[in-house]
N, C-alpha and C positions, 0 to 999 in steps of 0.2 A: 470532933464527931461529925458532921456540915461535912466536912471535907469526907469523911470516908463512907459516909452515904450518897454524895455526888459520885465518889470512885465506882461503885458498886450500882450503881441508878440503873448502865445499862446492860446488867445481870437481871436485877429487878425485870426490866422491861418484859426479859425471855418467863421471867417466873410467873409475871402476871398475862403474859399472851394466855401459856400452856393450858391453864385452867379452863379458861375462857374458851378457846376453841375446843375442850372436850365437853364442855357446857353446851355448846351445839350453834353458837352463834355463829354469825355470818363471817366466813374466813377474811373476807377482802375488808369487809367493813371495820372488824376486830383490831386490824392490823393498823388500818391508818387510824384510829382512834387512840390506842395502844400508844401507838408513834404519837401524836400531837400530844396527846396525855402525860406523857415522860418528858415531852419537850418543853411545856412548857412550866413542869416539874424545875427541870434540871435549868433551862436556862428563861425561863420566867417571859413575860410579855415581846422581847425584844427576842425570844425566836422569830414571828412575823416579819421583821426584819433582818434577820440573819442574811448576809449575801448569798450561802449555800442553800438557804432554805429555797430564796428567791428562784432557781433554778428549778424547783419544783418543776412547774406550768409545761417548762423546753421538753423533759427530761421526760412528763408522761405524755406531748408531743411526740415527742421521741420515738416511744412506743407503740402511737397510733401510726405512724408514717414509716415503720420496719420491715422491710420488705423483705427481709429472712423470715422475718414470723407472719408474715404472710402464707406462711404455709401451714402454720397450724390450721385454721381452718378449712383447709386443701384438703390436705392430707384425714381430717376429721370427717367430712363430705366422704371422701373416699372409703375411709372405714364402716361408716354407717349407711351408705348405699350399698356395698357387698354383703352387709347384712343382711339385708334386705332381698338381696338378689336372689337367695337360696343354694349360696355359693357353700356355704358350709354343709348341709344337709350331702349333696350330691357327693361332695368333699367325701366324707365321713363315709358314706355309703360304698364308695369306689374303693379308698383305700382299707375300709374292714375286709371287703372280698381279695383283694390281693394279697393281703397279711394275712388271711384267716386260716390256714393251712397250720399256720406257726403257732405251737404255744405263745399267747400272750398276744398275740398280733394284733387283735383288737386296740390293745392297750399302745401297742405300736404304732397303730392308723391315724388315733386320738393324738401322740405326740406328732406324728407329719402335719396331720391336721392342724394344728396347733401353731407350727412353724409357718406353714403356707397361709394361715390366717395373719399370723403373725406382720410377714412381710405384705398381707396384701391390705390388712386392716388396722391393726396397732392398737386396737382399743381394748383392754386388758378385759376389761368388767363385760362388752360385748361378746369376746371371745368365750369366756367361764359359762355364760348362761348361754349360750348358746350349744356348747359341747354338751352341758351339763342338764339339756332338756333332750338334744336327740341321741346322745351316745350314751348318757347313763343307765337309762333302761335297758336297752339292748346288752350293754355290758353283766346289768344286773343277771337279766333272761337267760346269759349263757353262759353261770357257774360263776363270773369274777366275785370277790371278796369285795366286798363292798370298802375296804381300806383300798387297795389296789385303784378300782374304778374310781374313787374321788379323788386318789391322792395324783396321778396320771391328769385325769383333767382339770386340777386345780396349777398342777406344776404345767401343761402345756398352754393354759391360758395366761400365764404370765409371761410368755415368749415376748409379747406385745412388747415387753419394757424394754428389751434390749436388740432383737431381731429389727433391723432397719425397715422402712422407714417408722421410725418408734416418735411419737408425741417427746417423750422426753428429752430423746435425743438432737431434736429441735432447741429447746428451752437452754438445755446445758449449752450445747454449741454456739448457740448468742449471747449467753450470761459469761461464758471462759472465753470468749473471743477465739473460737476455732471454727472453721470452714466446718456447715454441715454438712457439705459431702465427707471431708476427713470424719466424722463424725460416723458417719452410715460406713464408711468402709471399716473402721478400725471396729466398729464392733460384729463382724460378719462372724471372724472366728472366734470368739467368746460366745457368739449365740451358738454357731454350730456346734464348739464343743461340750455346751450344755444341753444339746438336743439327743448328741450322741452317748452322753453317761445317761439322760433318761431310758436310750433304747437298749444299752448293755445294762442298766440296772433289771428293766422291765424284762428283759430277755434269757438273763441270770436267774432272776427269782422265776420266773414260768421255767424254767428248766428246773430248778432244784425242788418245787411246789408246785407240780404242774396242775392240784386240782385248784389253784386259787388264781388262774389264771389258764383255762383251758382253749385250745385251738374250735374251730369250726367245723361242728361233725361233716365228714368226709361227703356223705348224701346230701346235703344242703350246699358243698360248694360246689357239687356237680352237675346242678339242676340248673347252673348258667355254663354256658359255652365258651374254650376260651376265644372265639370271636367277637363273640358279643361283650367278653370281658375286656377286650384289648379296645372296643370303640367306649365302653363307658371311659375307661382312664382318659381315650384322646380326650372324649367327652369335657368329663371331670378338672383335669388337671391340666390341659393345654393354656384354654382362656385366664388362668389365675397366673400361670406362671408366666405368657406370652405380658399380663402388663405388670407382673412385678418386673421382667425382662426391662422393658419398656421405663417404666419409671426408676428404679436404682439402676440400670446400667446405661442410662444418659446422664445422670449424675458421676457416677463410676467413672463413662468416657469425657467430661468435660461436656459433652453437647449440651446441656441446659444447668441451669441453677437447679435448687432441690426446687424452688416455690415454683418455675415451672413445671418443674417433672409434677411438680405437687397437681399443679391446674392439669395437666395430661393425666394423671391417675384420675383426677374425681371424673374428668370427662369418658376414661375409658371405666371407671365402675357402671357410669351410666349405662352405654354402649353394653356389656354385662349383663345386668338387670333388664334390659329390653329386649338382648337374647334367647333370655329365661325365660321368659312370660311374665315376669314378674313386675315391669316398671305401670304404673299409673300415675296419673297427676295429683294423688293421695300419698302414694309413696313419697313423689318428690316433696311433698309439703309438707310432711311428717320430717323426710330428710334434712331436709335444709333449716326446720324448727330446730331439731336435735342440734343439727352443727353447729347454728346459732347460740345456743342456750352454753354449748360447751366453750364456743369459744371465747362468749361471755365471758362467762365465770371465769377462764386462764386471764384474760386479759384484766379483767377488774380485781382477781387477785395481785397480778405482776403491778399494778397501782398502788394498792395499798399497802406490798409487800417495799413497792421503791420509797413510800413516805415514812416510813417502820425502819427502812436500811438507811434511811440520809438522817433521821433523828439519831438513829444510835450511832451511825458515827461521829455526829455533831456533836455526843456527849464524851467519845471519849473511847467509845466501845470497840473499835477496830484495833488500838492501841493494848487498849485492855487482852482483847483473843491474839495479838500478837507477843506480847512481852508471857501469856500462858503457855503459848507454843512453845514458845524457847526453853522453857526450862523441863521440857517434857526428855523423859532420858532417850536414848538410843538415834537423835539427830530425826534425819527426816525419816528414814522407817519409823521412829517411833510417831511421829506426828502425824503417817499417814495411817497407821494402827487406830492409833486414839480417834482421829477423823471417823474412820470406818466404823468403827464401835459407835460412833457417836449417834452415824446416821444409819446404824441400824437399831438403834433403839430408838431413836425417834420416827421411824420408821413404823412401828408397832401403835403410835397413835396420831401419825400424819399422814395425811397424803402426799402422791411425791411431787406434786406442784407446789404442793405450798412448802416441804421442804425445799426445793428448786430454788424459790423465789427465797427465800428467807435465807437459810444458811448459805450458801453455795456463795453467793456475793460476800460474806463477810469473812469467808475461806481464801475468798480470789487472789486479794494483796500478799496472803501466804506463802499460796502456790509459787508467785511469783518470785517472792522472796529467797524462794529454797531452794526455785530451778528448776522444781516439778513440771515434768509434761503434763501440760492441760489436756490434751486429748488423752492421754491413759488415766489422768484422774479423773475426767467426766467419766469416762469407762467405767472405772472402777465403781463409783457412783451411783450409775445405771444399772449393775450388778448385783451389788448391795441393795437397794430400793426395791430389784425383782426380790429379791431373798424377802424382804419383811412385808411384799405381801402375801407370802405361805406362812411367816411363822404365828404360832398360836401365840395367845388366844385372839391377838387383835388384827390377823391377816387379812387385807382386804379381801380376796381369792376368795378366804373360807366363807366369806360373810356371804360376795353373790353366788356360787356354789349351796350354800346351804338355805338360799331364798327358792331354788327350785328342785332340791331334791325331793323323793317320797317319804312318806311319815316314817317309813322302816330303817331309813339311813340316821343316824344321829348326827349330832355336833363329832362324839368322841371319835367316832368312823372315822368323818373327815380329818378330825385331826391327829388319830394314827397313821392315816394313809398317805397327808404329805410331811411328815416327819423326815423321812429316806431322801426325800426331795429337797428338802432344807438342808441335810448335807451335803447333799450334790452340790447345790447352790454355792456352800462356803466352801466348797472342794473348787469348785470354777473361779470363786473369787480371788482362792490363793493361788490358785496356778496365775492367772491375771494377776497377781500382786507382785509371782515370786518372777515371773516370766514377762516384762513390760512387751515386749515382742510380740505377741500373741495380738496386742493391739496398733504397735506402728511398725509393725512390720511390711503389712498390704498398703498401707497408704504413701509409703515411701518407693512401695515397688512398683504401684503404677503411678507414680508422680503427685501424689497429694499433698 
């Protein structure tokens, strides 16, 4: 009996995390306490001793002196100063008038919007509440369905996760041991092809339901010039896309690492922001608090997430999800099935760092095992994690979306309206699954 509760211990481990972090406690702190807690469970006083454990100290060394992840905080700077900047407002504004002729086009502006935030900010929950204060209204004011307008900017605020340069896509590419720029290239076309079934979904239904998603009456977009329209886009859209140019296509060309390109984006967000009228020395100290606080919290999770990964496999637990894999039917499709499933339900009540940190590493030895390309499994990953956070009830999306909508919008609104989006999502994910190409195909063809 001793024996098949030591077998099982680092099962246990995951059953008593889960509780715990929906109890609200502190993710990082949770984990390594979790971890010491089972370890010394499982192998008693003389864990402290353990050679592997001893490694500890190097290992979260390790991860203060990584200079891959030194870009997370780069790259965070850079998202939360364009915030700032009033980059999305202007954003949104240019592209409504250019779409607005078009049934739906509003809804269409919002998914551009969404992408160009995407690649220039990454930050998912930034993106959502920010659509979701200046485009909501407007969309409400001119006839969209209130399902339509949430479900739109709940699905283009999630570009963040997979549209490069993406936070997570940092995280995975140092935890699979794959180059972040293969990383940022292989996911271009999976973002794009989910940008594009939002515009043919949104473009479909405003054509077959054109009152739930009507165009811009004719008088109203005549009342600007198309001169004066042609300098807001340069306006608009030039400086956003000149440094997403700038920072993904010097990683692209080999000219700099990402964590430089990273320090060249936060420097050209600033540059931005001081264009705009926007930069003060308040901004910057509000910016660089945020960046702090976030990069914080990844890093003291990836701490407590490594003290939680070296206990459980100290017990036995790597062994354990390795000999489960194997007897899983259908070879490696079915193990990458089961995976998928796995992390899209836990998905629904983690976030994707702390699944990052936790599962992802105890997957790794697998991957390997079976021969699986790590960059199409990080892909796929990235994917799946944007899929759970539209899906109900526990979608992150829904949650900041529904912290700044009007009392007349519901929860139910919101989550009729990204429903359509949720299939999209697992429709991208199987073409991605059934299609490995779609993710290494660019990075082989410009040499990655």
């Amino acid at each position: 009996m001793e024996d098949l509760f030591v077998f099982f211990l680092p099962l246990l481990m995951f059953f008593a995390l889960l509780p715990l972090l929906l109890l609200g406690f502190p993710v990082a702190f949770t984990l390594g306490v979790v971890g010491l807690l089972f370890g010394f469970i499982g192998i008693g006083m003389d864990l402290l001793s353990w050679g592997d454990f001893n490694f500890l100290p190097l290992r979260i060394w390790g991860i203060a002196i990584n200079f891959t992840l030194l870009a997370v905080p780069l790259f965070v700077f850079m998202g939360v100063m364009l915030e700032k900047s009033g980059l999305a407002e202007d954003l949104l504004e240019t592209t409504g008038l250019v779409f607005g002729k078009v049934r739906g086009g509003l809804a269409m502006s919002v998914v551009v919007v969404g992408m160009l935030l995407a690649a220039s900010t990454g930050i998912v929950g930034a993106t959502v509440v920010t659509m979701g204060i200046l485009a909501l209204p407007t969309m409400l004011r001119r006839g969209y369905s209130p399902e339509i307008a949430t479900g739109t900017i709940a699905a283009s605020g999630t570009l963040g996760q997979i549209i490069p340069p993406s936070i997570i896509l940092v995280l995975l590419g140092d935890i699979m041991d794959v180059p972040i720029g293969s990383m940022f290239v292989g996911a271009v076309i999976p973002g794009f092809v989910l940008v594009l079934f939002y515009l043919f979904w949104i473009g479909g239904n405003a054509w077959l339901r054109p009152e739930l998603a009507p165009a811009i009456p004719a008088e109203e977009r005549d009342s600007i010039s198309s001169l004066e329209l042609r300098k807001r886009v340069f306006r608009a859209l030039i400086p956003p896309l000149v440094l997403i140019v700038l920072v993904l296509g010097s990683i692209f060309a080999g000219v700099a690492s990402p964590t430089e390109s990273a320090a060249m984006g936060a420097f050209g967000a600033i540059i931005l922001t001081f264009a705009n009228g926007k930069f003060t020395i308040q901004i910057l100290r509000e910016v660089m608090l945020s960046s702090l606080t976030i990069t914080c919290m990844v890093f003291v999770i990836l701490v407590g997430a490594t003290l939680f990964g070296l206990v459980f496999r100290l017990l036995g637990g790597d062994e354990i999800v390795s000999e489960t894999m194997k007897v899983i039917p259908y070879g490696k499709n079915g193990v990458l099935l089961a995976v998928m499933a796995l992390f899209f339900i836990l998905g629904f009540v983690l976030d994707f760092i702390e699944i990052t940190f936790i599962i992802v590493p105890i997957l790794k030895p697998i991957v390997k095992e079976l021969s699986i390309d790590p960059l199409w499994f990080s892909i796929l990953i990235a994917v799946n994690l944007q899929t759970s956070f539209l899906t109900p009830p526990f979608g992150f999306s829904l949650f900041y979306l529904k912290g700044v909508v009007p009392p007349s919008i519901t929860t139910l609104h919101i989550y009729r309206g990204v429903i359509p989006f949720v299939v999209i999502q697992l429709a991208g994910l199987l073409i991605v699954f059934i299609f490995p190409e779609t993710v290494t195909w660019l990075p082989r063809a410009i040499g990655w």
